[in-house]
N, C-alpha and C positions, 0 to 999 in steps of 0.2 A: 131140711130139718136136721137137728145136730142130733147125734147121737152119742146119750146121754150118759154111756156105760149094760152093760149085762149084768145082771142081780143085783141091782140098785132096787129099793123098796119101795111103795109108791110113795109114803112116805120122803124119803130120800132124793125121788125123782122132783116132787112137787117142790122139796127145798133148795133144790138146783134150780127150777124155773124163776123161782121167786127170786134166791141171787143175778140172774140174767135181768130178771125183770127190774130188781133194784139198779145196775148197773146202768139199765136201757134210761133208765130217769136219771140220775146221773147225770149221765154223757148228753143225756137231751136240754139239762140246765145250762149245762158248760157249753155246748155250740150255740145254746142261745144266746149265751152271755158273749162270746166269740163273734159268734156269726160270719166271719169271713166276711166281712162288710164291713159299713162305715156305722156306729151307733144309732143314727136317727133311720134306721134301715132304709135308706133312700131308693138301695137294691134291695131283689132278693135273694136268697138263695142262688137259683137257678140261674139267675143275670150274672150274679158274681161267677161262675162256675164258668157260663159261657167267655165272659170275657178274661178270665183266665186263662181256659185255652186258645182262646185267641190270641192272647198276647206271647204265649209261647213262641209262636212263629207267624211269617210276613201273611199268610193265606192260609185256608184253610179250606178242601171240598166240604160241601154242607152235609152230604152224605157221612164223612168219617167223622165229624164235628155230633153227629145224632149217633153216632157207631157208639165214640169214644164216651156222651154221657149220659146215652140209655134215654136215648128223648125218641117219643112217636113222630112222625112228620109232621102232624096236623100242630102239636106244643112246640115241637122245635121254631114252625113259621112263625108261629104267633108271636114267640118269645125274641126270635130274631127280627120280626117288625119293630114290636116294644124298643124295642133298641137302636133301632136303625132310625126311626122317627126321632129319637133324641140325639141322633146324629154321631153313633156311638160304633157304628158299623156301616158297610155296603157292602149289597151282595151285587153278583157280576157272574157275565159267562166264564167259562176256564179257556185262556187263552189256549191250554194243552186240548180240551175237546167242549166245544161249543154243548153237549149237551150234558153237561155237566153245571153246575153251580158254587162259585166260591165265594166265599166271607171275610175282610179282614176288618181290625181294624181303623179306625180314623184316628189322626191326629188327637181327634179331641176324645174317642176311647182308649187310647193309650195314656194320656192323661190322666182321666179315669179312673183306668185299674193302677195307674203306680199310688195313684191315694189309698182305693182298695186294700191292695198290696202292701202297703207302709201302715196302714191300720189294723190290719188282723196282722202282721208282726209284733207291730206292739203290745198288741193285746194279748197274743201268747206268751211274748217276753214279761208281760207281766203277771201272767200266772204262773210261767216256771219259778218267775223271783222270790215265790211264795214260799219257795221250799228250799233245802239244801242240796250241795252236790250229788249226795249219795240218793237224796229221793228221786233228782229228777233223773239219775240215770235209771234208778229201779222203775220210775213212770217211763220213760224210754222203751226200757226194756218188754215191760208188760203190753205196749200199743206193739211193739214189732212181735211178740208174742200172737195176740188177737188177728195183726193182719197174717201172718204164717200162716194159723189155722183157719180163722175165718173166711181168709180171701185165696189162700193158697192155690186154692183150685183154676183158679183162673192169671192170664198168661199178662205178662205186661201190654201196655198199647204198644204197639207199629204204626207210626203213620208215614204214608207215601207223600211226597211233594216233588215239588218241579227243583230245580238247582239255584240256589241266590248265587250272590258273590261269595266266592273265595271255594264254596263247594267241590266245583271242577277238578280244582287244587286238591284239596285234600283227597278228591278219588286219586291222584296220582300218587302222591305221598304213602296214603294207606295200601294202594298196595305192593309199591316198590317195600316197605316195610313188611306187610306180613309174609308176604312170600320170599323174601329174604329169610326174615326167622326162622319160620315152618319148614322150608325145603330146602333153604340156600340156594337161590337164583341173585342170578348178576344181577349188574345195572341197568343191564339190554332190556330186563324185560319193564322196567321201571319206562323206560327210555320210550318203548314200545305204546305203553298207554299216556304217556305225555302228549305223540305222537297222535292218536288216537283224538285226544280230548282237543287238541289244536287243529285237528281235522272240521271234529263237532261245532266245534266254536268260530271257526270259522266261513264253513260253507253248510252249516246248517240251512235243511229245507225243515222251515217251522208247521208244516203240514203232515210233514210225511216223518221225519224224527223227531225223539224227543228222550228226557233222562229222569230218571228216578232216585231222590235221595232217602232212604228208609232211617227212619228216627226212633227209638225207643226211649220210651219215657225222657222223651224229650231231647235225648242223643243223636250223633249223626250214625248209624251203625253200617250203613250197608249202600251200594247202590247200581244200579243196571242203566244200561242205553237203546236205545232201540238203533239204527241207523240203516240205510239206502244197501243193497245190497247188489248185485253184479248184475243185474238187471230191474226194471220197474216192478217184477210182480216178486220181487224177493229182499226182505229184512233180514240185517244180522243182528242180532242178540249180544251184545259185548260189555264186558266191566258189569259184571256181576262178581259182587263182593258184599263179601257179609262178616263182619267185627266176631273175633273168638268170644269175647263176652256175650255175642248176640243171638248164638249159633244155639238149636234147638226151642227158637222162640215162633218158627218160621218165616222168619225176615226175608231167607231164599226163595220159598213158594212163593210168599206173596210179592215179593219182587218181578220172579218168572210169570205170573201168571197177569200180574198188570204189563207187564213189555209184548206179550202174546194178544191181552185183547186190544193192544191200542196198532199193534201190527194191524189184525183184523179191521177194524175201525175206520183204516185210513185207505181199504183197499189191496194192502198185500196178501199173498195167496199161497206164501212159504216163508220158513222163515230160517235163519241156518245159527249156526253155533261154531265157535272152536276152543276147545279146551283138551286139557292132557289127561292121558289113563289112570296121573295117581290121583287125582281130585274126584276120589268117591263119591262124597258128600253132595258135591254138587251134580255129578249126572247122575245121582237117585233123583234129585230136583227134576231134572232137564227127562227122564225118561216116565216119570211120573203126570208131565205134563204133554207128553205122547212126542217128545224127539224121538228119533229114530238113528242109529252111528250108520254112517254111509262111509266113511274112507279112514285111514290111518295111516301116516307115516312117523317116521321117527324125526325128532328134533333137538340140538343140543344149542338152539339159540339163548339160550338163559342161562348154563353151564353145564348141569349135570344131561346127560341123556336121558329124553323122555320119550313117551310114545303122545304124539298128535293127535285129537282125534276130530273130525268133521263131524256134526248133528243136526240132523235137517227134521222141520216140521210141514206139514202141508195140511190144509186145509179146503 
């Protein structure tokens, strides 16, 4: 419930409602007219919405797919059959944890949404053309207004997925780059997670490891690995990284805490960590989800001297 002002009249108050209320019709003519669809509403709403987000990226868990647009299970299946009957989706185990379920599209629903897609463009383009420069930026500005307040309150999506092509890549890129900027570390340690990723990539156990790429709103921002650790009953925790633009969204938790329960999952009984003593931010992460620092030494493998540190979890 919005709150409407202190020592407003009732008078006053009921005249605010009635603008909200004028606005709500409005807005509710203009999405019909819109609709995000194709005119002969072949879709509805919800269909278009879901394949939407589907088309964002190659899969999707059916779980973050009902997270991201507020769908109960029971509407989510239904809605997901409707579609899948028309041949517009499959759903499927996750090769990452059989008891899981994902969704993408088909050839013939990505065809689909780019009509979608190409229709409610136009349709908007032709209600901005309604107006002039100056109005559609003051219309602009008034909708980023409405969502500030209205929606402010709540956090952008994060979604977790597994790694396509070219991903891997960019964990190395990203973070030979930020931690150059931030700290000024050499190439070594750039070098180091190259190293790493052509480990992954190459002798990957598709049971027992696996990698996480974290997206906001639709970006690549962040990403973690689980991987084999010096014996059977122990996983390390490695290439957690999370985007300056991403940072306070919790892209870190939720990052840490999906690498911890798929450790779990698969049978590991420990799990360890290595990071340095100036990276606060992230062992608030790592101690919040119950690591523990077991050892320290000092390291000037990246350039400047740091202090090392080991963080073990057990379960």
């Amino acid at each position: 419930m919005v709150d409407l002002g202190k020592g407003v009249c009732c008078g006053g108050q009921v005249s605010r409602v009635q603008r909200v209320r004028a606005f709500n019709r409005l807005y509710t003519r203009v999405i019909g007219v819109l609709n995000e669809g194709p005119v002969d509403a072949e879709y509805s709403l919800s269909e278009s919405r879901v394949l939407f987000e589907l088309a964002r990226r190659e899969w999707t868990e059916v779980g973050e797919l009902r997270r991201v647009l507020g769908l109960d299970a029971g509407y989510a299946s239904r809605l997901l059959g409707r579609l899948g009957e028309r041949g517009l989706l499959v759903r499927e185990r996750s090769a990452e944890d059989a008891r899981r379920q994902v969704v993408r599209l088909t050839d013939r629903g990505r065809e689909v949404f780019a009509v979608l897609d190409q229709r409610s463009s136009a349709q908007i383009g032709e209600l901005l053309a309604r107006f002039g420069e100056d109005e559609q930026r003051e219309l602009l500005d008034a909708m980023a207004t409405i969502t500030r307040i209205v929606g402010g309150e709540h956090d952008p999506t994060v979604v977790l997925r597994a790694p396509r092509a070219g991903d891997l890549g960019w964990v190395v890129h990203r973070h030979g780059a930020v931690y150059t900027q931030e700290h000024g570390w050499n190439d070594g340690f750039e070098a180091l997670v190259a190293r790493i990723v052509a480990d992954y990539l190459a002798h990957r156990d598709p049971v027992r490891e696996a990698a996480w790429i974290a997206e906001l709103n639709g970006e690549r921002v962040g990403s973690i690995m689980c991987a084999r650790g010096q014996d059977e009953q122990t996983a390390k925790l490695r290439l957690l990284l999370v985007e300056p633009s991403a940072r306070g969204h919790g892209v870190g938790a939720r990052l840490v805490a999906e690498c911890v329960s798929f450790a779990k999952s698969v049978g590991y009984t420990t799990m360890e960590l290595w990071t340095v003593s100036l990276l606060a931010s992230a062992r608030r992460i790592y101690q919040a989800a119950g690591f523990e620092l077991v050892d320290e030494q000092p390291n000037s493998d990246f350039g400047p001297v740091l202090t090392g540190q080991t963080w073990r979890l057990k379960w």
